[in-house]
C-alpha positions as CSV (number, residue, x, y, z in Angstrom):
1,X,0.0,0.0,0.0
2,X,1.7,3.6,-0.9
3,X,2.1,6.2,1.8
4,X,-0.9,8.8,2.1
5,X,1.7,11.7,1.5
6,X,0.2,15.0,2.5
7,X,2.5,18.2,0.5
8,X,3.9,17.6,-3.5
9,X,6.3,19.4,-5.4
10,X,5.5,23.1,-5.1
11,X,3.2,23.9,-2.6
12,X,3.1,26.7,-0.9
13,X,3.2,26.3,3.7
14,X,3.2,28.2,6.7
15,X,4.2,26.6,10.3
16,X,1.9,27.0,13.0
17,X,4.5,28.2,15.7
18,X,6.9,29.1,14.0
19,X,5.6,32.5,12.0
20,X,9.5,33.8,11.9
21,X,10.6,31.3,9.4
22,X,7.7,33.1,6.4
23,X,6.2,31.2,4.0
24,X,8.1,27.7,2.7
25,X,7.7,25.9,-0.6
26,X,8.5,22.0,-1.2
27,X,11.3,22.0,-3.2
28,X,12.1,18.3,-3.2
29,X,10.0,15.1,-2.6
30,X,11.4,11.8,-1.6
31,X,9.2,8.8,-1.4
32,X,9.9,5.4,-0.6
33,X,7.6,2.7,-1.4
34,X,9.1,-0.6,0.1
35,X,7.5,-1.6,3.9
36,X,8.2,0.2,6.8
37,X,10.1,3.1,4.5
38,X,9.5,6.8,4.8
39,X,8.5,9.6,2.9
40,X,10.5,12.9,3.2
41,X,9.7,16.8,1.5
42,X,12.1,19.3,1.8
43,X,11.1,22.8,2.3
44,X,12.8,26.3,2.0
45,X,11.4,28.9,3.9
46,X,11.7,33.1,3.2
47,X,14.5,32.9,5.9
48,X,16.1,30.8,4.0
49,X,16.4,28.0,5.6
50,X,15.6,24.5,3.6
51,X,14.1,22.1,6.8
52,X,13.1,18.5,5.8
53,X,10.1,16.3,7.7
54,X,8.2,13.6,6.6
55,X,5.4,13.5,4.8
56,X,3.1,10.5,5.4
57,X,0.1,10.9,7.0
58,X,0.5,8.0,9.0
59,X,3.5,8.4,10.8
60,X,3.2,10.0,14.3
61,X,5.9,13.0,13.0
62,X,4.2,13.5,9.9
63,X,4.9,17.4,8.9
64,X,0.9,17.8,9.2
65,X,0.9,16.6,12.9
66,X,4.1,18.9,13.6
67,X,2.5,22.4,12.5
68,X,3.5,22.6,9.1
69,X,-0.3,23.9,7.3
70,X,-0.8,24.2,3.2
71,X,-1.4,27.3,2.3
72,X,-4.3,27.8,-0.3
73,X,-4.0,30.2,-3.1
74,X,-7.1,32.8,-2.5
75,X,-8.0,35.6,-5.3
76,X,-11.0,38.0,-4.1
77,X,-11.5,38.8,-7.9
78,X,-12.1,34.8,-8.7
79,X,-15.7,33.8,-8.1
């Protein structure tokens, strides 16, 4: 059964307690697919820092459980 992986390539995060570090994007996925292996994303964040947790939902440290949130793109022109 594949990981249930939570960021991809790209997306756009924020961490919950940690406002000083900005806004991140995953630069770089990893995902292993034999038993028992895990799933990494590595993210760089507007203090330029890159900072790499896993990123399968069902791992107790998954970056989800440890603050890190997706940011959504919002336009108030789009309907």
């Amino acid at each position: 059964m594949p990981p249930r992986t939570y960021l991809k390539l790209g997306d756009k995060v924020k961490h919950i307690r940690y406002s000083s570090w900005g806004i991140g994007e995953v630069i770089e996925e990893k995902n292993s697919f034999l038993p028992g292996g895990v799933c990494f994303v590595k993210i760089i964040f507007e203090d330029g820092v890159e900072r790499l947790f896993i990123n399968n939902f069902d791992h107790e440290m998954c970056c989800y459980y440890t603050g890190i949130r997706l940011i959504t793109e919002f336009n108030i022109w789009e309907s």
